[in-house]
C-alpha positions in Angstrom: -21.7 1.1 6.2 -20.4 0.6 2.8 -22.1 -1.4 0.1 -20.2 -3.2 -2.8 -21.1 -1.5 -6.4 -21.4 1.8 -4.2 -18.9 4.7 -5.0 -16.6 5.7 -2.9 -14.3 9.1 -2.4 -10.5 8.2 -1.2 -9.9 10.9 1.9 -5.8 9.8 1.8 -3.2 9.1 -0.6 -3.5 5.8 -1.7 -1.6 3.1 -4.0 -2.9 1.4 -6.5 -2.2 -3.0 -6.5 0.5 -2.0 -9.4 2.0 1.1 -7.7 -0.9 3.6 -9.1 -0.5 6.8 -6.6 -4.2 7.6 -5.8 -5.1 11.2 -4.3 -7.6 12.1 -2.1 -11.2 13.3 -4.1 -10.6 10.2 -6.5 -13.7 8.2 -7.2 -13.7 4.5 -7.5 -16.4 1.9 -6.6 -16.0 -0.9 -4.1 -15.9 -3.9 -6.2 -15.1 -6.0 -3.6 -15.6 -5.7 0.7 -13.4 -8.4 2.8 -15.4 -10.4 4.9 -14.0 -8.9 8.4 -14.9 -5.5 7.1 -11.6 -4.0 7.4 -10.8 -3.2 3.5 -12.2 -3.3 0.1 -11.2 -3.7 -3.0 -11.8 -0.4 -5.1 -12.0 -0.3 -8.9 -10.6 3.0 -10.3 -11.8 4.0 -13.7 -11.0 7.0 -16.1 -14.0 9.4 -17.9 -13.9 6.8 -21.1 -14.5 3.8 -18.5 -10.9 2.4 -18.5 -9.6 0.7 -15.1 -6.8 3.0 -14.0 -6.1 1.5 -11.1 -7.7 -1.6 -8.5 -6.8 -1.1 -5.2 -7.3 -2.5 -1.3 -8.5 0.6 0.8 -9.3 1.0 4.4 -12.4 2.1 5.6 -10.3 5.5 6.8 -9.0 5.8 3.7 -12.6 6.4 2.2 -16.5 7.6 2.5 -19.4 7.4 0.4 -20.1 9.8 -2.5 -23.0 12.5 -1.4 -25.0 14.8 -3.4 -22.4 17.8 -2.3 -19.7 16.5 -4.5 -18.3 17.5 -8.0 -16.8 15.9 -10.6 -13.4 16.6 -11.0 -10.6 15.6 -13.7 -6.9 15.0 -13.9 -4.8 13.1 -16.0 -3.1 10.3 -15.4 -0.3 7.7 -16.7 -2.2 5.2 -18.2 -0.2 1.9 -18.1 0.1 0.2 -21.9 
C-alpha cells in the first residue's frame, strides 16, 4: 500500500507531534511506517524545504499522490 519516501495527500484534519493543525490536500512524505501498518510518521515540509510539521497519520487519514493533483499553497505559522 504505502511505501516510505512516497508522498502522501492528508484526506482529514490532522495534528502535527507539536500541535501543527494539518488540512486536508497537504502534502508530506512518509518518513516513517510502524511495523503493524497502522500509522506513519509523515514529514511536512514548506516550498523552501523547511519541516513545518512531523506527524503520526493513519492510513484513513491519507492516500498516495496521483498524476491528477496540483500544487497548492498556504501560509503557515512557522515555529522559531
Amino acid at each position: 500500500m504505502f511505501k516510505e519516501h512516497e508522498q502522501i495527500v492528508l484526506t482529514a484534519e490532522v495534528l502535527g507531534d507539536e500541535g501543527e493543525a494539518l488540512k486536508p490536500g497537504d502534502v508530506g512524505t512518509l518518513i516513517h511506517i510502524h511495523p503493524d501498518k497502522e500509522a506513519a510518521v509523515v514529514e511536512f515540509l514548506s516550498l523552501d524545504g523547511s519541516t513545518v510539521a512531523l506527524a503520526t497519520v493513519l492510513p484513513a487519514q491519507m492516500r498516495p499522490v496521483t498524476g491528477a493533483d496540483l500544487t497548492h499553497a498556504r501560509t503557515v505559522t512557522m515555529a522559531v
